[in-house]
C-alpha positions in Angstrom: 130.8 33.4 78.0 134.3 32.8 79.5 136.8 33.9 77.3 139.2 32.2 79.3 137.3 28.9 79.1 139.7 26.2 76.9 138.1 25.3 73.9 137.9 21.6 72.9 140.0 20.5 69.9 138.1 18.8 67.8 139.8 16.9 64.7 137.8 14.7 62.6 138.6 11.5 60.9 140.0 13.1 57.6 142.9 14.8 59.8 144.2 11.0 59.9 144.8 10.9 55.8 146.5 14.8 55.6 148.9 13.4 58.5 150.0 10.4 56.3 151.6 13.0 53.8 153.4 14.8 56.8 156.8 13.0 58.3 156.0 11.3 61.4 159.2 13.7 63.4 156.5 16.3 63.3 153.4 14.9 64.8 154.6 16.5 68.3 155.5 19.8 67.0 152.4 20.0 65.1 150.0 18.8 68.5 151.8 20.9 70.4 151.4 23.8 68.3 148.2 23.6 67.5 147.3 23.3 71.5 148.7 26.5 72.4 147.4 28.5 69.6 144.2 27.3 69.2 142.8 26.3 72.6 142.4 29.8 74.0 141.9 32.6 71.6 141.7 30.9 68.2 140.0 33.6 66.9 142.1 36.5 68.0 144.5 37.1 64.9 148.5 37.5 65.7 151.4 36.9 63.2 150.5 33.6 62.5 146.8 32.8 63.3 144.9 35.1 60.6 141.0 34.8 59.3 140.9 33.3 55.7 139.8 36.6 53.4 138.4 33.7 50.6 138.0 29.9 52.2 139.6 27.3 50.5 137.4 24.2 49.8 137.7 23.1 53.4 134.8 25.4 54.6 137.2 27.1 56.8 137.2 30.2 59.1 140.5 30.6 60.1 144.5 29.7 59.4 147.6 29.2 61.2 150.8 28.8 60.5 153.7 27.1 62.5 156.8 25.2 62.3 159.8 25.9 61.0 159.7 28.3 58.5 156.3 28.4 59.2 155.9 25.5 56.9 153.3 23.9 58.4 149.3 25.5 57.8 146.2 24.1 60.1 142.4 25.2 58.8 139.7 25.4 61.3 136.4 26.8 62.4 135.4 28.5 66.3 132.2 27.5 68.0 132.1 29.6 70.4 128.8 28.5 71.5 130.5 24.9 72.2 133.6 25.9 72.9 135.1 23.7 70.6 137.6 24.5 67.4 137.5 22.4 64.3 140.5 21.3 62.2 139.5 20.6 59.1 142.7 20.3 57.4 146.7 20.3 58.6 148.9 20.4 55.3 152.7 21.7 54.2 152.8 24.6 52.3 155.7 25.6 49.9 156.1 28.2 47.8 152.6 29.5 46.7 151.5 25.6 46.8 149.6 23.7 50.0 149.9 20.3 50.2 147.2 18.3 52.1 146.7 14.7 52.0 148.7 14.5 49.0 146.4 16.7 47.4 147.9 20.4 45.8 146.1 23.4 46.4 147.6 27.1 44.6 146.9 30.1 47.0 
């Protein structure tokens, strides 16, 4: 396996509905973001790109944050086999909350 191989980003129909909750000024920050952290090493951790200790109810592997104040959180899963990444959910976290798709989550 090439570790230097770009993965595929793949973002299923739901992402669509957690964007609609999310101001429209940030849909390039948030492609942009997600492109250079995730299509190389998604699953090396940094500062901001961490393995979930206990998934929420997305079925997620991994987390990153980005934006400003790191406000912004994107849930996904590596295939390494495929070489493909999976967002399952992109949502707006504040406080100890997590917004996504208009739907709160406490973490």
């Amino acid at each position: 396996m090439n570790p230097l191989r770009p993965l595929e980003l793949i973002y299923p129909p739901i992402i669509k509905a957690h964007l609609k909750t999310i101001e429209p000024k940030y849909f390039p920050l948030i492609g942009e973001s997600l492109e250079k952290q995730l299509r190389y090493q998604p699953d090396t951790e940094n500062r901001n790109r961490k393995p979930l200790k206990r998934p929420i109810t997305f079925g997620t592997q991994w987390e990153v944050r980005f934006g400003p104040g790191n406000i912004f959180r994107a849930f996904y899963k590596v295939n390494r086999e495929e070489y493909q990444v999976e967002i399952l959910a992109i949502g707006i976290k504040k406080n100890s909350r997590l917004n996504v798709g208009g739907q709160e989550y406490e973490i």
